[in-house]
N, CA, C and O atoms as CSV, one atom per row, in Angstrom:
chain,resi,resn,atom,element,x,y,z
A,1,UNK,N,N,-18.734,5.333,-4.350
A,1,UNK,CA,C,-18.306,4.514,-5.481
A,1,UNK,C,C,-17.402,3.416,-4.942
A,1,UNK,O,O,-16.504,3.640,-4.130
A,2,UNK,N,N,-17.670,2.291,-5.406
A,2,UNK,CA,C,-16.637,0.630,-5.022
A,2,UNK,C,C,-16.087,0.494,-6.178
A,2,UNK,O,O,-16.827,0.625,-7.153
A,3,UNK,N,N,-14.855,0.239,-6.368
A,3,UNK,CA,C,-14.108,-0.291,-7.441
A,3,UNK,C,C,-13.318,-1.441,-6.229
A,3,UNK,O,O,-13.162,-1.414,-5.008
A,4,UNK,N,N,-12.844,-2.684,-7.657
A,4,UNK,CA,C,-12.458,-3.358,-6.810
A,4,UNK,C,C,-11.181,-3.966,-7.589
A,4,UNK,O,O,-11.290,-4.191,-8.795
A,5,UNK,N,N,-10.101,-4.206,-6.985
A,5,UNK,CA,C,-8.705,-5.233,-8.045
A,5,UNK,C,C,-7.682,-4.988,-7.465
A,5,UNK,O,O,-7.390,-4.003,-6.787
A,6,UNK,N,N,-7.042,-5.973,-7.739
A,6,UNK,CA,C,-5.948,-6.145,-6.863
A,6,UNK,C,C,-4.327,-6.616,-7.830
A,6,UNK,O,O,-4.311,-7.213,-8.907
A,7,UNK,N,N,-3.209,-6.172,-7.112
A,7,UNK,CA,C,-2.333,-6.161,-7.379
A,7,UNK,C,C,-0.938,-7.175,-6.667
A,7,UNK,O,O,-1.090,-7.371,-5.462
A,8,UNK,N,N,-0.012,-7.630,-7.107
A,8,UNK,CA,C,0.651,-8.102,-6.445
A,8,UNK,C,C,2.115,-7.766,-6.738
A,8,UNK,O,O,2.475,-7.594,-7.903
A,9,UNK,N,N,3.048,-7.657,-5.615
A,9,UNK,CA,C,4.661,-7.386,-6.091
A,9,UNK,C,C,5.514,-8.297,-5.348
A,9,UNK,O,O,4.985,-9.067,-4.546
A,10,UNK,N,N,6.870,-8.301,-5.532
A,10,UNK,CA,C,7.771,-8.886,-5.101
A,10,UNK,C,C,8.769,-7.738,-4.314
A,10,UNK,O,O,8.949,-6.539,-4.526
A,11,UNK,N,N,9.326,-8.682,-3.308
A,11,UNK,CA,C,10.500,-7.675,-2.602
A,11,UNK,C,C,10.909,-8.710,-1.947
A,11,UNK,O,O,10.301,-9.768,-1.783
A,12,UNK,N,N,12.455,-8.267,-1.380
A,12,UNK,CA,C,13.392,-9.236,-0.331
A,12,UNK,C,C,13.657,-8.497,1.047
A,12,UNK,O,O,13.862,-7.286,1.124
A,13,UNK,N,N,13.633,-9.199,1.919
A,13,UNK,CA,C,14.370,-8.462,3.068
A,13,UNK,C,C,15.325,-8.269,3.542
A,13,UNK,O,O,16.060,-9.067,4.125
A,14,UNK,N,N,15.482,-6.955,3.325
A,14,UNK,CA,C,16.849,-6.326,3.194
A,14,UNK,C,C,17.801,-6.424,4.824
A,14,UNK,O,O,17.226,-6.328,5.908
A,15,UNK,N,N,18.987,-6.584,4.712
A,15,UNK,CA,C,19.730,-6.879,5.707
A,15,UNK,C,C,18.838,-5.686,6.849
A,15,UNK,O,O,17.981,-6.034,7.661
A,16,UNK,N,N,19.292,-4.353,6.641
A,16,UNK,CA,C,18.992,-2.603,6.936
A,16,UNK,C,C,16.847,-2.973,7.696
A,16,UNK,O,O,16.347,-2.365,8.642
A,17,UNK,N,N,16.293,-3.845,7.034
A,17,UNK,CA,C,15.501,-4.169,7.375
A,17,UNK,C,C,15.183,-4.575,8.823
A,17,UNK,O,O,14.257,-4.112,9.489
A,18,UNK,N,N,16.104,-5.536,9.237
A,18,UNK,CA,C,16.158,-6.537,10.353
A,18,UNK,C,C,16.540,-6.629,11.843
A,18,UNK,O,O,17.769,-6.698,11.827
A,19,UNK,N,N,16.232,-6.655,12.785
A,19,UNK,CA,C,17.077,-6.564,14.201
A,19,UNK,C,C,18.380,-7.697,14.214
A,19,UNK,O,O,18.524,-8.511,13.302
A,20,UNK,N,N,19.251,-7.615,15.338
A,20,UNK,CA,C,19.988,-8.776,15.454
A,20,UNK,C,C,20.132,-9.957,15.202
A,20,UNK,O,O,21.067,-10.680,14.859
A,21,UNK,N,N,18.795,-10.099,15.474
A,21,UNK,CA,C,17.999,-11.681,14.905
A,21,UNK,C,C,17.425,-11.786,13.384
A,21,UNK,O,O,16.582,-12.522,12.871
A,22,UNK,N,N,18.070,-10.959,12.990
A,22,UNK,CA,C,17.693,-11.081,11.639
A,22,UNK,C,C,16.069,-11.399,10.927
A,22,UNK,O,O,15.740,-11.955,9.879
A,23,UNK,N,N,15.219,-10.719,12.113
A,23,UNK,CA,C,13.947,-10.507,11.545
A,23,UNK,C,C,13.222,-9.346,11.348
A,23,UNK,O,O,13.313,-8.420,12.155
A,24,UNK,N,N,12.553,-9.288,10.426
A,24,UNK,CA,C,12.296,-7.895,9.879
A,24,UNK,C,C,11.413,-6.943,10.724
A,24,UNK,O,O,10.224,-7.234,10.853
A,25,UNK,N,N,11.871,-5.911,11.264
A,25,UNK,CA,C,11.044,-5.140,11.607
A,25,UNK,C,C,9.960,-4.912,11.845
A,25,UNK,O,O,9.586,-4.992,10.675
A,26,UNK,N,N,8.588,-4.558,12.664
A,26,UNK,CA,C,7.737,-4.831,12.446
A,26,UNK,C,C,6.882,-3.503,11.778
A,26,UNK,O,O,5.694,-3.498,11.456
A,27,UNK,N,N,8.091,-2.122,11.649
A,27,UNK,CA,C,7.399,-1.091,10.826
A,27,UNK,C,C,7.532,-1.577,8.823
A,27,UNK,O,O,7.040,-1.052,7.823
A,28,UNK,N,N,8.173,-2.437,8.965
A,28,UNK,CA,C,8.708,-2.610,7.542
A,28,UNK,C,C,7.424,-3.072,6.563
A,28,UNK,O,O,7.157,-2.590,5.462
A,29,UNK,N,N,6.830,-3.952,7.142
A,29,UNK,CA,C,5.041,-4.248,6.709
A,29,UNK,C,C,4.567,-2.957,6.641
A,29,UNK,O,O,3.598,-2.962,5.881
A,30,UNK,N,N,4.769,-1.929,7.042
A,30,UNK,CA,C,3.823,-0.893,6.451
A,30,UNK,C,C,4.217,0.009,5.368
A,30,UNK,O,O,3.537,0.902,4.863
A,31,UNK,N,N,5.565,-0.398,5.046
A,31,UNK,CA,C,6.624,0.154,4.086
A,31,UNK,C,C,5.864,-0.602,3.103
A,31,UNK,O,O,5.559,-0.049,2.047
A,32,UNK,N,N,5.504,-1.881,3.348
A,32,UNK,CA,C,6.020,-3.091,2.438
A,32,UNK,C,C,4.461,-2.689,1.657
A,32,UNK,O,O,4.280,-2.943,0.466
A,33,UNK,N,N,3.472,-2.077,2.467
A,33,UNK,CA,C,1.862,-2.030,2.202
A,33,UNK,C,C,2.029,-0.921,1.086
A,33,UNK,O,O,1.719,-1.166,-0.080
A,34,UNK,N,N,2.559,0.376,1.504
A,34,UNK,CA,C,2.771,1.270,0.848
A,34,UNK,C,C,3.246,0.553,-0.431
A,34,UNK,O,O,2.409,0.441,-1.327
A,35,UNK,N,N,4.241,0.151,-0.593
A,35,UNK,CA,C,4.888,-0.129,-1.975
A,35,UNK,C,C,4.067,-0.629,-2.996
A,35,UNK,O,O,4.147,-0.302,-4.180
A,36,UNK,N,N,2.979,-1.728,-2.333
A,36,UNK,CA,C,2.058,-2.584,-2.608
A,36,UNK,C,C,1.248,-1.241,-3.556
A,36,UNK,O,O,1.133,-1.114,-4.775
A,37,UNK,N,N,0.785,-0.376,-2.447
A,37,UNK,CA,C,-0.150,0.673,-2.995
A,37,UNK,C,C,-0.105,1.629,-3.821
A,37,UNK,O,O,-1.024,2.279,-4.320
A,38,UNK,N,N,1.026,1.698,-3.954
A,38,UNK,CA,C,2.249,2.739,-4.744
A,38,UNK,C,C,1.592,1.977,-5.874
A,38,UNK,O,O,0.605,2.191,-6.577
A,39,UNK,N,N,2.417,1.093,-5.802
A,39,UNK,CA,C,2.574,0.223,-7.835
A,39,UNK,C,C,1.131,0.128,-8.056
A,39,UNK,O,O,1.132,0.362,-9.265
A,40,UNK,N,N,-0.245,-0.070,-7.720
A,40,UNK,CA,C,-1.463,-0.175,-7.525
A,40,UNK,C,C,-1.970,1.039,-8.370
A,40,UNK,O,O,-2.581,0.707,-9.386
A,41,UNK,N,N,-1.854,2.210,-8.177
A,41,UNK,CA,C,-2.139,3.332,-8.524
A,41,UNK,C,C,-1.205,2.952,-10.176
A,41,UNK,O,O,-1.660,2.750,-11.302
A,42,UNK,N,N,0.459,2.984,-9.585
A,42,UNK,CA,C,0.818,3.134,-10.953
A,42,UNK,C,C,0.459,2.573,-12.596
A,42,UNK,O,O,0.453,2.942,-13.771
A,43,UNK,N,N,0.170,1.382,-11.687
A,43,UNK,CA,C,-0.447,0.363,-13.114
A,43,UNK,C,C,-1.917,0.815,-13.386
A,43,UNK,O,O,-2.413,0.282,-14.378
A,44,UNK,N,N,-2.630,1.599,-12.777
A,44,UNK,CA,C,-3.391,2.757,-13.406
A,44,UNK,C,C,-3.080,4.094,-14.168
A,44,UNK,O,O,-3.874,4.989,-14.457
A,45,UNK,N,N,-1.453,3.998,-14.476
A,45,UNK,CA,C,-1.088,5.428,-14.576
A,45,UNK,C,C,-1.519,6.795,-13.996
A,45,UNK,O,O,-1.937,7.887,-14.381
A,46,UNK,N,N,-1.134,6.027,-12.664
A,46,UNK,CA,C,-1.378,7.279,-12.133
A,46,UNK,C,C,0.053,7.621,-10.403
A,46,UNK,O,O,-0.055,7.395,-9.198
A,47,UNK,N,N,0.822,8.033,-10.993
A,47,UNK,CA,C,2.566,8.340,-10.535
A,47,UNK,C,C,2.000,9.813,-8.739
A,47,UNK,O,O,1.345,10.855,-8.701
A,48,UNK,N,N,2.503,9.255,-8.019
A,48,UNK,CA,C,2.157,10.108,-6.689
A,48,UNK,C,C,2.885,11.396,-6.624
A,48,UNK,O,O,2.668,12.349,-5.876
A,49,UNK,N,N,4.016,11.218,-7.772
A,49,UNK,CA,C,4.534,12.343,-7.476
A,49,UNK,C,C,3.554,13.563,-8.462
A,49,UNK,O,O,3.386,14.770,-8.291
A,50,UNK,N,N,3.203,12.912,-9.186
A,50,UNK,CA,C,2.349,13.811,-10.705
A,50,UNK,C,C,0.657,14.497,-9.506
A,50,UNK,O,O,-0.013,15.513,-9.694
A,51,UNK,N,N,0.538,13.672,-8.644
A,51,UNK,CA,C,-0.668,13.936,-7.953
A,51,UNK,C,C,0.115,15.151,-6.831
A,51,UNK,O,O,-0.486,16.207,-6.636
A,52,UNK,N,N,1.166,14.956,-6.294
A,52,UNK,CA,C,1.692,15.941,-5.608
A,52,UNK,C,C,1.572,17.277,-6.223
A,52,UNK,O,O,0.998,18.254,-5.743
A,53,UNK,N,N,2.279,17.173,-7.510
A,53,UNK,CA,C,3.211,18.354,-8.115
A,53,UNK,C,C,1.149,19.215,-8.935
A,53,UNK,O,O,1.149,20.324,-9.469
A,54,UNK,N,N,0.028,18.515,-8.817
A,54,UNK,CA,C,-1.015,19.014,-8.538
A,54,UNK,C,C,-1.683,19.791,-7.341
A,54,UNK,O,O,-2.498,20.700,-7.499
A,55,UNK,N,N,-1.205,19.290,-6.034
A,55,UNK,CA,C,-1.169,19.783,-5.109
A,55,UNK,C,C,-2.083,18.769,-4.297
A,55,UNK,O,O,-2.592,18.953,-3.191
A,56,UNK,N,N,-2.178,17.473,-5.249
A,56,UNK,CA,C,-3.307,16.714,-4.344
A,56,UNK,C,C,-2.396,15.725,-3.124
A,56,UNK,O,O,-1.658,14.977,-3.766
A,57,UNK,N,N,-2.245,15.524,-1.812
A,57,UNK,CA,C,-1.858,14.036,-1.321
A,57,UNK,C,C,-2.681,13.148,-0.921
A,57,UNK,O,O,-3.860,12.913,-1.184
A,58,UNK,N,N,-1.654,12.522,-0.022
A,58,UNK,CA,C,-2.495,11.136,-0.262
A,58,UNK,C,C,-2.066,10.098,1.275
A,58,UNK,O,O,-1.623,8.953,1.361
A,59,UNK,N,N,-2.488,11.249,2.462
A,59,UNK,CA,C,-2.171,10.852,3.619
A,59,UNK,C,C,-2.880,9.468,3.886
A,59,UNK,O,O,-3.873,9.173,3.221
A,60,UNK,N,N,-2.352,8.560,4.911
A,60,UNK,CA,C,-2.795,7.806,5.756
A,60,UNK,C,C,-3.896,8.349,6.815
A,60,UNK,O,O,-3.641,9.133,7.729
A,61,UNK,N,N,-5.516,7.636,6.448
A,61,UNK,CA,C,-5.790,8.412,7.931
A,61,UNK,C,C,-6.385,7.173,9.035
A,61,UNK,O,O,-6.855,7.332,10.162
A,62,UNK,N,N,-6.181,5.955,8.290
A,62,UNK,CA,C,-5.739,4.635,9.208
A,62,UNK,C,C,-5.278,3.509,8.521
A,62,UNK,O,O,-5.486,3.054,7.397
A,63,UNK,N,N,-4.497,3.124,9.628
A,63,UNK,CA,C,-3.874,1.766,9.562
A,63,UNK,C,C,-3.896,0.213,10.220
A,63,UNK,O,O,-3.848,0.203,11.450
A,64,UNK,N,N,-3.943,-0.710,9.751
A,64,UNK,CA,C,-4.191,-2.035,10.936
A,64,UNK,C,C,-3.084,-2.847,10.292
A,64,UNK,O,O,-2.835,-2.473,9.145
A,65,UNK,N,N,-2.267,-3.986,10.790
A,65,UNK,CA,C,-1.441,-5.039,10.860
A,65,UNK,C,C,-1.800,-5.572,12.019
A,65,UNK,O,O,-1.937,-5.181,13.178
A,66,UNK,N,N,-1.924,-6.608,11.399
A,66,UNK,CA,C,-2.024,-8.320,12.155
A,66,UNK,C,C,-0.983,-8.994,11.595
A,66,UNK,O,O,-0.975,-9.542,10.492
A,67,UNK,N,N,-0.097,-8.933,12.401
A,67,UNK,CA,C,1.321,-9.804,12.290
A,67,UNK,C,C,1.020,-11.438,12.719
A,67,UNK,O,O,0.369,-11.576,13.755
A,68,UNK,N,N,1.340,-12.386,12.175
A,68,UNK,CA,C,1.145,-13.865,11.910
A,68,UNK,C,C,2.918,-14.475,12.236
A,68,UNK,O,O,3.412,-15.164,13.129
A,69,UNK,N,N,3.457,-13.808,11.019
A,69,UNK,CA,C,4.871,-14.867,11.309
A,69,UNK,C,C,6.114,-14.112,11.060
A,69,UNK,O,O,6.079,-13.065,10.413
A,70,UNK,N,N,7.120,-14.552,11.501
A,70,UNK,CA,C,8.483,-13.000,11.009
A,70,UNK,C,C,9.173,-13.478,9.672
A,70,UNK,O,O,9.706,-14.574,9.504
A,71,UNK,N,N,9.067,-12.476,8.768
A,71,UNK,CA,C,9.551,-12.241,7.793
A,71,UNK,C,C,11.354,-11.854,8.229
A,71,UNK,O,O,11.725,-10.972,9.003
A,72,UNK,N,N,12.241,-12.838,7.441
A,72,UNK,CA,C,13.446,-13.222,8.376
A,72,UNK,C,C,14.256,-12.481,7.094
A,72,UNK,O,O,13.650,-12.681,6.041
A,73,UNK,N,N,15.131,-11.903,6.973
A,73,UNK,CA,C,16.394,-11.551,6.646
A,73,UNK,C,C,16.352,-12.473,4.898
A,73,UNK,O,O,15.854,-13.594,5.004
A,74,UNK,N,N,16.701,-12.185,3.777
A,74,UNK,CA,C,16.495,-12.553,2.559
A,74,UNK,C,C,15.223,-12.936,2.319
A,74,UNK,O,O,14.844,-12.631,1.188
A,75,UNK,N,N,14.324,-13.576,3.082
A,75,UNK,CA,C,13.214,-14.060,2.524
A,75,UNK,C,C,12.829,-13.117,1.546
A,75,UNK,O,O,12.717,-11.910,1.761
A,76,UNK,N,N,12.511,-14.017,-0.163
A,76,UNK,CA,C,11.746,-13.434,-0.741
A,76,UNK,C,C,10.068,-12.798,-0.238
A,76,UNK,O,O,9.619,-13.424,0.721
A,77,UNK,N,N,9.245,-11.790,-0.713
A,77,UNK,CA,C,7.887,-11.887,-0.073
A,77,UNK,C,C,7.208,-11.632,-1.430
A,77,UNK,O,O,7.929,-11.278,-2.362
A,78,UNK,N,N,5.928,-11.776,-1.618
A,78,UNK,CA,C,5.201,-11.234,-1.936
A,78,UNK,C,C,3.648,-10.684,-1.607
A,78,UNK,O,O,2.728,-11.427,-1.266
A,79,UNK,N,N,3.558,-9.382,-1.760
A,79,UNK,CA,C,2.725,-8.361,-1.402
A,79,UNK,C,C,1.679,-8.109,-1.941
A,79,UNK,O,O,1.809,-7.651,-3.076
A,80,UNK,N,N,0.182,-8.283,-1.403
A,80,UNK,CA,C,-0.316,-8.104,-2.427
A,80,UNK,C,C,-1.711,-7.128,-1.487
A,80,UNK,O,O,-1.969,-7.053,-0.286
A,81,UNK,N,N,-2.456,-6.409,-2.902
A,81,UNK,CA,C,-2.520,-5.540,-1.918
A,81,UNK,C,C,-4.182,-5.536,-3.046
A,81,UNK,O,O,-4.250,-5.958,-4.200
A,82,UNK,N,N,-5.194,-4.992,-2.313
A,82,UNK,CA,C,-6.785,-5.198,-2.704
A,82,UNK,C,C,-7.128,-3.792,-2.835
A,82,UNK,O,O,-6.515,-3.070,-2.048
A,83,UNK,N,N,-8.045,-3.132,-3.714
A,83,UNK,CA,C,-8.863,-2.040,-2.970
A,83,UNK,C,C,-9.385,-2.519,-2.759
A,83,UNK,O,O,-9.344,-3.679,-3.167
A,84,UNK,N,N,-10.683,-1.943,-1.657
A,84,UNK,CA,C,-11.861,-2.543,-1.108
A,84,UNK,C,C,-13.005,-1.349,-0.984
A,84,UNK,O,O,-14.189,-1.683,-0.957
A,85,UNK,N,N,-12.584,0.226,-0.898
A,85,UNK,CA,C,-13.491,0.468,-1.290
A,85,UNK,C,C,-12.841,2.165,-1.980
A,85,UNK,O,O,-11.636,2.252,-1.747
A,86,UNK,N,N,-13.163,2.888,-2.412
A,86,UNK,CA,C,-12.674,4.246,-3.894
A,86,UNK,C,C,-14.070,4.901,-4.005
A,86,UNK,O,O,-15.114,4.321,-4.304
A,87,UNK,N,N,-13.852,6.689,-3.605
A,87,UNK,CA,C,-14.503,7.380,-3.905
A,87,UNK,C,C,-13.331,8.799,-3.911
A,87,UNK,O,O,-12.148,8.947,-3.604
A,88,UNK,N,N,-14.416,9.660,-4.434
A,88,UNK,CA,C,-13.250,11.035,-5.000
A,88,UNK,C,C,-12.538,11.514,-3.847
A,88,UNK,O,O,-11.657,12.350,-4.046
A,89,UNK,N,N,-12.814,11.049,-2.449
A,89,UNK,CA,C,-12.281,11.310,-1.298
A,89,UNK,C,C,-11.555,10.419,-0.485
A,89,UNK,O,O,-11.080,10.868,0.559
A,90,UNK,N,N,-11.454,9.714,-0.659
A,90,UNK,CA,C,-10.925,8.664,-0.132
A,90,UNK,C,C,-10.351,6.975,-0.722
A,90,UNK,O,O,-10.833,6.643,-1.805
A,91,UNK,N,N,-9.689,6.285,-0.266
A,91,UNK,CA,C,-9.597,5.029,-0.936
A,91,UNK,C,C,-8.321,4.128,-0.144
A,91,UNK,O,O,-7.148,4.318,0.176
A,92,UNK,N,N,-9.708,2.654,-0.023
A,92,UNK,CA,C,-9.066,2.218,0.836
A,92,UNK,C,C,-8.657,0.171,0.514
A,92,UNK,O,O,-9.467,-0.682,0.151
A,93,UNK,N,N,-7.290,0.003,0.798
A,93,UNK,CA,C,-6.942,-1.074,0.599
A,93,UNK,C,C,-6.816,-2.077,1.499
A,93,UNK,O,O,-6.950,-1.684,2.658
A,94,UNK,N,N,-6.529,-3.655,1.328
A,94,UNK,CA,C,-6.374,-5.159,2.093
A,94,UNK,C,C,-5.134,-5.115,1.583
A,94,UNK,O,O,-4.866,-4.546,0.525
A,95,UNK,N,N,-4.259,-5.746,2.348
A,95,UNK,CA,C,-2.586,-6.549,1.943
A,95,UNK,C,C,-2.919,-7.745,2.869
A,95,UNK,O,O,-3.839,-7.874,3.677
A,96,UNK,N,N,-1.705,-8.754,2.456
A,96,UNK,CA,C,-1.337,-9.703,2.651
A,96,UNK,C,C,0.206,-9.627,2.464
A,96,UNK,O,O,0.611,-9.161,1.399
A,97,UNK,N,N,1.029,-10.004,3.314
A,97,UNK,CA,C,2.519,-10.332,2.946
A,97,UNK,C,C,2.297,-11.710,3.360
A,97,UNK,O,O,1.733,-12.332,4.260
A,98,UNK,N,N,3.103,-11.952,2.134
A,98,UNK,CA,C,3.398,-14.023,1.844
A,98,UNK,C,C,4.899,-14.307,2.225
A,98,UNK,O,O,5.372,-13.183,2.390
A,99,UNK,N,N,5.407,-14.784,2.340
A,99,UNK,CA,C,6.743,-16.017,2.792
A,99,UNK,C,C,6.633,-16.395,1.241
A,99,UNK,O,O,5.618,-17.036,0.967
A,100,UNK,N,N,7.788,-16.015,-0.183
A,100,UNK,CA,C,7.072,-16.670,-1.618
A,100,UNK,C,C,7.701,-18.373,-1.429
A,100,UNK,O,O,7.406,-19.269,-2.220
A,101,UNK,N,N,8.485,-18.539,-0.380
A,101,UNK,CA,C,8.914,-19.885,-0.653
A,101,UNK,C,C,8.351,-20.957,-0.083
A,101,UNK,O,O,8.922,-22.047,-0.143
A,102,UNK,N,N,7.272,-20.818,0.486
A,102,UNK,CA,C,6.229,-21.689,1.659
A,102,UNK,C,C,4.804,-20.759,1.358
A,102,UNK,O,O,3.735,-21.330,1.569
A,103,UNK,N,N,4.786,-19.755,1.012
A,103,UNK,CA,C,3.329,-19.271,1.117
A,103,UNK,C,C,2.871,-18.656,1.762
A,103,UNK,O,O,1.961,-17.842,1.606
A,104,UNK,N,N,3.679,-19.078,2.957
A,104,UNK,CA,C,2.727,-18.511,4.278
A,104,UNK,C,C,2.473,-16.839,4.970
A,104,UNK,O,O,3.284,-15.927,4.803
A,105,UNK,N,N,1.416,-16.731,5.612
A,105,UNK,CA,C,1.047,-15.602,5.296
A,105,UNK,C,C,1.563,-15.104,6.501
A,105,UNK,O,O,1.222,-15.619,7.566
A,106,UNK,N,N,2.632,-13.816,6.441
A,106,UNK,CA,C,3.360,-13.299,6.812
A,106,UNK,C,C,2.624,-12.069,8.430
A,106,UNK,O,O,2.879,-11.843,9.613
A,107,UNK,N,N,1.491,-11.575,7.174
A,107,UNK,CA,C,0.778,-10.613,8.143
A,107,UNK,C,C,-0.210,-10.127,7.179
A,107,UNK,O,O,-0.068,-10.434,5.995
A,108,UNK,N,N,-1.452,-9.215,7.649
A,108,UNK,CA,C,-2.458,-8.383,6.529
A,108,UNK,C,C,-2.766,-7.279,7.212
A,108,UNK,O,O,-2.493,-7.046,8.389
A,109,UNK,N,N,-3.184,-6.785,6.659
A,109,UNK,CA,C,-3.607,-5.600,7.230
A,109,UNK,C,C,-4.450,-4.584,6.265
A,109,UNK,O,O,-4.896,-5.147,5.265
A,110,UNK,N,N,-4.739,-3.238,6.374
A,110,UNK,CA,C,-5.567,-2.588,5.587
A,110,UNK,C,C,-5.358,-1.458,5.987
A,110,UNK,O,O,-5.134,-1.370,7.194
A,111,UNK,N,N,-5.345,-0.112,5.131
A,111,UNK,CA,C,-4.763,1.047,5.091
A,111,UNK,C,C,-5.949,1.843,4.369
A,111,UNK,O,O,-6.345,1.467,3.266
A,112,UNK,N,N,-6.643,3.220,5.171
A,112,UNK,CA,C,-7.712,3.726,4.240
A,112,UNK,C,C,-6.511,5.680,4.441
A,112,UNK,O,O,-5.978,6.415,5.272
A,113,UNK,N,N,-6.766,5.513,3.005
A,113,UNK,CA,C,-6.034,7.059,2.510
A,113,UNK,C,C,-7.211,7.556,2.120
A,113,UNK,O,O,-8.216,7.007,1.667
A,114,UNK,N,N,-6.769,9.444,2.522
A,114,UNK,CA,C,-7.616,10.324,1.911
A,114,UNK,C,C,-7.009,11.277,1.268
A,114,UNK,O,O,-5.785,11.349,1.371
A,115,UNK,N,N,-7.708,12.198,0.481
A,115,UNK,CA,C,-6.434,12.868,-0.569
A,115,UNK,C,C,-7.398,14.407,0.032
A,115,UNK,O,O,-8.591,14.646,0.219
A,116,UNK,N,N,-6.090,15.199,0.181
A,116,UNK,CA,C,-6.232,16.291,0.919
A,116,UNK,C,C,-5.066,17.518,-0.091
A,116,UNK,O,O,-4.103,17.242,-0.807
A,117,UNK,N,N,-5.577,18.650,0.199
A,117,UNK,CA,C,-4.216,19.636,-0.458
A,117,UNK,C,C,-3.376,19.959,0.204
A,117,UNK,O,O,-3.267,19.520,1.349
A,118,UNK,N,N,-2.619,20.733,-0.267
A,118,UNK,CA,C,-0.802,20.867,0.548
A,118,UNK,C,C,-1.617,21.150,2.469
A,118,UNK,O,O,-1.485,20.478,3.492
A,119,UNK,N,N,-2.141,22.002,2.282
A,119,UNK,CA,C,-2.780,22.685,3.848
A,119,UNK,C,C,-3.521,21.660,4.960
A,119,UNK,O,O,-3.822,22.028,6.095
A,120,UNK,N,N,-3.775,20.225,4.401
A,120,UNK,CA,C,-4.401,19.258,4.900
A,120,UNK,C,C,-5.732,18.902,4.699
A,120,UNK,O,O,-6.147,17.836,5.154
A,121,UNK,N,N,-6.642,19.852,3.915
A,121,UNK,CA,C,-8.110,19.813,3.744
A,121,UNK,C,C,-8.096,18.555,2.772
A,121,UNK,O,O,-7.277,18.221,1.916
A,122,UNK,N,N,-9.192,18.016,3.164
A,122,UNK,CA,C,-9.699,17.176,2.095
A,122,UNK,C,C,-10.193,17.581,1.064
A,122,UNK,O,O,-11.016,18.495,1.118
A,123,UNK,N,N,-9.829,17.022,-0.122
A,123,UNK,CA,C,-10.360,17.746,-1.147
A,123,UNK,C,C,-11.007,16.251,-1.781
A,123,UNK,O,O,-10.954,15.136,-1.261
A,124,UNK,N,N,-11.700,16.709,-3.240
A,124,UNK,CA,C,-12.330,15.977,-3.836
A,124,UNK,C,C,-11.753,15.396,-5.225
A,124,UNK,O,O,-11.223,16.378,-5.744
A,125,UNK,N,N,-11.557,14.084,-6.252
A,125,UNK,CA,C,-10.043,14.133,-7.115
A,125,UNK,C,C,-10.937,14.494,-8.276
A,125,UNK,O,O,-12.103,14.249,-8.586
A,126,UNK,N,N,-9.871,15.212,-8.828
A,126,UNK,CA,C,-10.437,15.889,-10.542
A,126,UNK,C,C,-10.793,14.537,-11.124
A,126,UNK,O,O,-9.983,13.612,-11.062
A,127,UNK,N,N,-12.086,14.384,-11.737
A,127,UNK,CA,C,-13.284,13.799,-12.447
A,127,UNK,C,C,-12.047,12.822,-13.369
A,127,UNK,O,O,-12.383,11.639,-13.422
A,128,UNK,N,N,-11.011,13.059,-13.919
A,128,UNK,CA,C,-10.081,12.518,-15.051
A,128,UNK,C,C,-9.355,11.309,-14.110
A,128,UNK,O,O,-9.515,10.117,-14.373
A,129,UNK,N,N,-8.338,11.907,-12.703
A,129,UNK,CA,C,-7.645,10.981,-11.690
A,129,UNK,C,C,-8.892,10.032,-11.080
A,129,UNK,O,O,-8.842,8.828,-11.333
A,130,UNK,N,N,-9.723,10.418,-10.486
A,130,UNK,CA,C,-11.123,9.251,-10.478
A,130,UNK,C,C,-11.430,8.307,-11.653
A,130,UNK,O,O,-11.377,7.092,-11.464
A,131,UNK,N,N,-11.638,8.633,-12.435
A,131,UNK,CA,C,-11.538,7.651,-13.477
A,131,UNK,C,C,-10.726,6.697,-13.723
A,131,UNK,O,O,-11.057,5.512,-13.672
A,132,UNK,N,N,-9.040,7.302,-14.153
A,132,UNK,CA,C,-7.877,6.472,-14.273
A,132,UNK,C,C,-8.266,5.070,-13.141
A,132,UNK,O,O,-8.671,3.985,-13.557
A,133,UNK,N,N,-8.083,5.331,-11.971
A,133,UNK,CA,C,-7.961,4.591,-10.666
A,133,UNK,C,C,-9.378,3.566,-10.863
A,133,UNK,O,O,-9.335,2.382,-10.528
A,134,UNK,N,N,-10.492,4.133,-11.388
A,134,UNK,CA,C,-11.668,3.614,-11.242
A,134,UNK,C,C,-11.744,1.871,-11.793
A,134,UNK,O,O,-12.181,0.858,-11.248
A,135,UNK,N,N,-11.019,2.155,-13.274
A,135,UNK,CA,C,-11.058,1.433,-14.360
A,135,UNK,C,C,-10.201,0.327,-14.031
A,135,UNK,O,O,-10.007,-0.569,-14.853
């Protein structure tokens, strides 16, 4: 199954973010992807902790960043983040981090999650959480 839509958020870079030079980290883009993916789900109503406390997660089982330019100390960003492809096993997204005051594109990358139970097995998502996400 392909479902496809995309989402976008805002965030700043936080001092706690940054090296000496006051540029952001380069694990912080994958923070920044997550968050992206987080709110993605949510504006489906569908909350990670409510999928936990089911027993379903929702590991990483790859990741890519292509870093472009450094995201510096306050810069506003915005995040925006694609599915690209959703089935009861898996589901996988595109980001982009932007520079919001120039545009420019910060870095992208793409993250494919699979949803597994507490023990690590992959499991398959109840027919109702497939749906929510689908739509």
């Amino acid at each position: 199954m392909f479902a496809t839509g995309m989402i976008e958020i805002e965030t700043r870079v936080r001092m706690a973010e940054t090296d000496l030079m006051q540029v952001a980290h380069h694990a912080n883009y994958l923070r920044w992807f997550e968050m992206a993916r987080v709110e993605y789900l949510r504006a489906r109503n569908i909350v990670l902790k409510d999928l936990i406390d089911q027993g379903i997660l929702f590991p990483i089982r790859d990741v890519q960043c292509d870093y472009k330019k450094s995201a510096r100390y306050d810069d506003e960003l915005i995040i925006c983040a694609q599915l690209i492809a959703f089935t009861k096993v898996k589901i996988a997204f595109t980001y982009k981090v932007l520079r919001k005051s120039d545009g420019a594109i910060l870095a992208e990358g793409a993250t494919t999650n699979v949803f597994t139970d507490t023990a690590g097995k992959i499991v398959r998502l109840p027919e109702a959480i497939f749906n929510q996400i689908r739509t």
